[in-house]
C-alpha positions as CSV (number, residue, x, y, z in Angstrom):
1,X,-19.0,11.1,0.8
2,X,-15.9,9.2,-0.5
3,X,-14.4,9.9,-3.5
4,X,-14.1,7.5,-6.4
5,X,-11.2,5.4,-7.4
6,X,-8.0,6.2,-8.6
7,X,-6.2,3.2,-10.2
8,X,-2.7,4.2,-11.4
9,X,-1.0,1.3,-13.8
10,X,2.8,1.6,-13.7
11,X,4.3,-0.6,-17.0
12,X,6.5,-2.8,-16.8
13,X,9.4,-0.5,-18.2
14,X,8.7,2.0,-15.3
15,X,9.0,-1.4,-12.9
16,X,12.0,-2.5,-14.4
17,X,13.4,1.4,-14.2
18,X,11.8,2.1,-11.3
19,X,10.2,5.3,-12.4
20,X,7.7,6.8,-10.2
21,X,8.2,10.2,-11.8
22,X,4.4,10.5,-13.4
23,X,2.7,9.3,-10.5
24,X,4.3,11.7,-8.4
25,X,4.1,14.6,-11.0
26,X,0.3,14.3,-10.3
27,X,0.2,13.1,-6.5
28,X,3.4,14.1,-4.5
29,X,2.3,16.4,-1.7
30,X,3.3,19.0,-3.5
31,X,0.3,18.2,-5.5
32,X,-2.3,16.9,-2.8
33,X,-5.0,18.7,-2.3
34,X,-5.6,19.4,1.6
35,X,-8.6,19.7,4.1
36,X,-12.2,17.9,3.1
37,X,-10.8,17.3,-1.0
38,X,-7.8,15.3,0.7
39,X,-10.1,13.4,3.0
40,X,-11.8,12.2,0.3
41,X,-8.9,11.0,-1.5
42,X,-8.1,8.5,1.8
43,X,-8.8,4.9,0.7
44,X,-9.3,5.7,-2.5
45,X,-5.5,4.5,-3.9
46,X,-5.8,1.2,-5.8
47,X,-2.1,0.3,-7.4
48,X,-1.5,-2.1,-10.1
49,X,1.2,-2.9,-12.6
50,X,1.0,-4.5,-15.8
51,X,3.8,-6.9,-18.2
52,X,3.5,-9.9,-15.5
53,X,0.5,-11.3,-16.5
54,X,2.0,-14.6,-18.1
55,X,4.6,-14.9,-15.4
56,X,3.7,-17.7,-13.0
57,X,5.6,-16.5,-9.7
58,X,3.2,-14.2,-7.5
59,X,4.0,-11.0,-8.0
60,X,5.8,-10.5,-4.5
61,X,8.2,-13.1,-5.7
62,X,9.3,-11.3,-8.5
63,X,12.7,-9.1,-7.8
64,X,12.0,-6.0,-10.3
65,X,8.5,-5.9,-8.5
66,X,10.1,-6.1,-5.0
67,X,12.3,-3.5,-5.4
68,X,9.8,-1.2,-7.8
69,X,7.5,-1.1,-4.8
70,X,10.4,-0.6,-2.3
71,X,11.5,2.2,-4.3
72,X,7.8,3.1,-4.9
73,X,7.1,3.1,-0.8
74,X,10.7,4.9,0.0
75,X,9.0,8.1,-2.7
76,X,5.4,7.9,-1.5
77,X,5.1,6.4,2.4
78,X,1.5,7.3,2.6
79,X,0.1,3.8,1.4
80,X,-1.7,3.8,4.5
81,X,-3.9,6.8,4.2
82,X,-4.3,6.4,0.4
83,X,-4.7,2.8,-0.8
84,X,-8.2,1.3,-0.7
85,X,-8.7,-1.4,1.6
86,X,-11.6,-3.6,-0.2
87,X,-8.8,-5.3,-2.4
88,X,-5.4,-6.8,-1.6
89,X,-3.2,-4.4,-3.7
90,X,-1.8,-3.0,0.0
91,X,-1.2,-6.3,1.6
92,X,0.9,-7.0,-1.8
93,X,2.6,-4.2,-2.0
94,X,3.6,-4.5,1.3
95,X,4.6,-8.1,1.3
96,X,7.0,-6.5,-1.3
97,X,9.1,-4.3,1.0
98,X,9.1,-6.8,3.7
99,X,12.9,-8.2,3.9
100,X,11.5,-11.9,4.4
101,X,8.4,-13.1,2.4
102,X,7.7,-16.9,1.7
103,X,5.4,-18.1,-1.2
104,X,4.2,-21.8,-0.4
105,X,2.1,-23.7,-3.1
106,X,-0.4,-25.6,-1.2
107,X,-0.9,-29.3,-3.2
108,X,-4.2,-28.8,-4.6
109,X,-5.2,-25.1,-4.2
110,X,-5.0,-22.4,-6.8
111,X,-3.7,-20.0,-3.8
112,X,-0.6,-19.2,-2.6
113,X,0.0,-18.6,1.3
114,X,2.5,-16.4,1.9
115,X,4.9,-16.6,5.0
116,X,6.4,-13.5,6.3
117,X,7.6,-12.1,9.5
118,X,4.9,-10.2,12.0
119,X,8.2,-8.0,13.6
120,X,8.5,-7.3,10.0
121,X,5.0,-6.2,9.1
122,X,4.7,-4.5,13.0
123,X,8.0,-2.5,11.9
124,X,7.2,-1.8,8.6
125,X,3.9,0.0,9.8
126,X,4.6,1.4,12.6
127,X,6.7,3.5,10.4
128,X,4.1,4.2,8.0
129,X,1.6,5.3,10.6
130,X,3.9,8.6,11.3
131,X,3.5,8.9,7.1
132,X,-0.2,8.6,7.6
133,X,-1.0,10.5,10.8
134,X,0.8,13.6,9.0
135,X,-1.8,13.1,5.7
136,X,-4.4,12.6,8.5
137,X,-3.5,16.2,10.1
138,X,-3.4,17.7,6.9
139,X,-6.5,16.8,5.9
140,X,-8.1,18.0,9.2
141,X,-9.1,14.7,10.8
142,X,-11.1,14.1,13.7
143,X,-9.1,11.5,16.3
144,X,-12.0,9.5,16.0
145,X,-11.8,9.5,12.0
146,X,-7.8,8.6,12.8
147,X,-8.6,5.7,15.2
148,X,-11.4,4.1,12.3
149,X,-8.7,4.0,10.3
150,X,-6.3,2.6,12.1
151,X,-8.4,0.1,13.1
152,X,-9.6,-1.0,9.6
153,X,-6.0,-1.1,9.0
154,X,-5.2,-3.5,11.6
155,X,-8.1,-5.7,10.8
156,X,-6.9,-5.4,6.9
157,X,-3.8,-7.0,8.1
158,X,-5.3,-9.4,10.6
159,X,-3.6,-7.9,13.3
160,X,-5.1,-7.8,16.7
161,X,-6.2,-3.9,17.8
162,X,-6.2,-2.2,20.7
163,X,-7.6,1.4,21.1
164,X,-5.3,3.4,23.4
C-alpha cells in the first residue's frame, strides 16, 4: 500500500533565501520514520515552489531556482527514494543542479527541450543512488524492491538499464 502525497510548496522568499529549515524540521532523518512507515513514504515526494508563475523563463533557467534546489539537494540528497515519479518535478529539479542545462524554444511548440549533459545526469545520480540505497536499507528493503526502483528511475530519466 503506498502512502499518499506529500506536496511541500517552498515561497519564493525561502527560494530567494534559500531556507530549507521547515521542510527539514519535519523530514530530515532525524525525523523519518523507518522500516514499513518509511517505505511507504518512497515515491511519495512531490516538490514545488511558488512566486514564478508570471515569469516566462522555465523554471531551471531561473538562477535563485537553480541554486535553491542545489542548496535544497546538498540538505536533502534522497530525491531519489522520496520524490514521486508520475510527474516531472524530479527531472526539474535535477536539471537545476546540473552545471550545464540548455532551454531551446522550438518555433511553433508551447514546449521547451532542454539540453544537458548525460556525464552530468550519470554523475549527478550515481551520487544520489549511495543517498538512496542508505533510505532503502533503513527502511528494510528487499534487493528486489531496490532494483524496481532503480529501474523506474532509469526509465524516468530515459536512461538505458541494465540489471547487474
Amino acid at each position: 500500500m503506498a502512502a499518499d502525497l506529500v506536496l511541500y510548496q517552498f515561497s519564493r522568499l525561502k527560494v530567494q533565501d534559500g531556507n530549507v529549515r521547515h521542510f527539514l524540521s519535519l523530514y530530515g532523518p532525524d525525523k523519518l520514520p523507518t522500516g514499513r512507515r518509511q517505505r511507504m513514504l518512497m515515491n511519495s515526494f512531490v516538490f514545488c515552489i511558488e512566486g514564478w508563475d508570471d515569469d516566462e523563463r522555465e523554471l531551471h533557467c531561473i538562477p535563485e531556482v537553480r541554486r535553491f534546489y542545489s542548496a535544497f539537494h546538498e540538505a536533502w540528497p534522497y530525491w531519489l527514494y522520496f520524490c514521486n515519479l508520475d510527474t516531472d518535478t524530479l527531472r526539474m529539479m535535477t536539471m537545476c543542479c546540473l552545471p550545464t542545462v540548455t532551454a531551446i524554444q522550438v518555433d511553433g511548440s508551447p514546449n521547451v527541450r532542454v539540453d544537458y549533459d548525460p556525464t552530468e545526469l550519470l554523475r549527478f545520480l550515481a551520487r544520489d543512488f549511495v543517498h538512496m540505497n542508505a533510505m532503502c536499507d533503513r527502511g528494510g528493503m528487499r534487493e528486489s524492491d531496490i532494483e524496481a526502483r532503480t529501474r523506474s528511475l532509469f526509465e524516468y530519466f530515459n536512461l538505458p538499464y541494465r540489471a547487474g
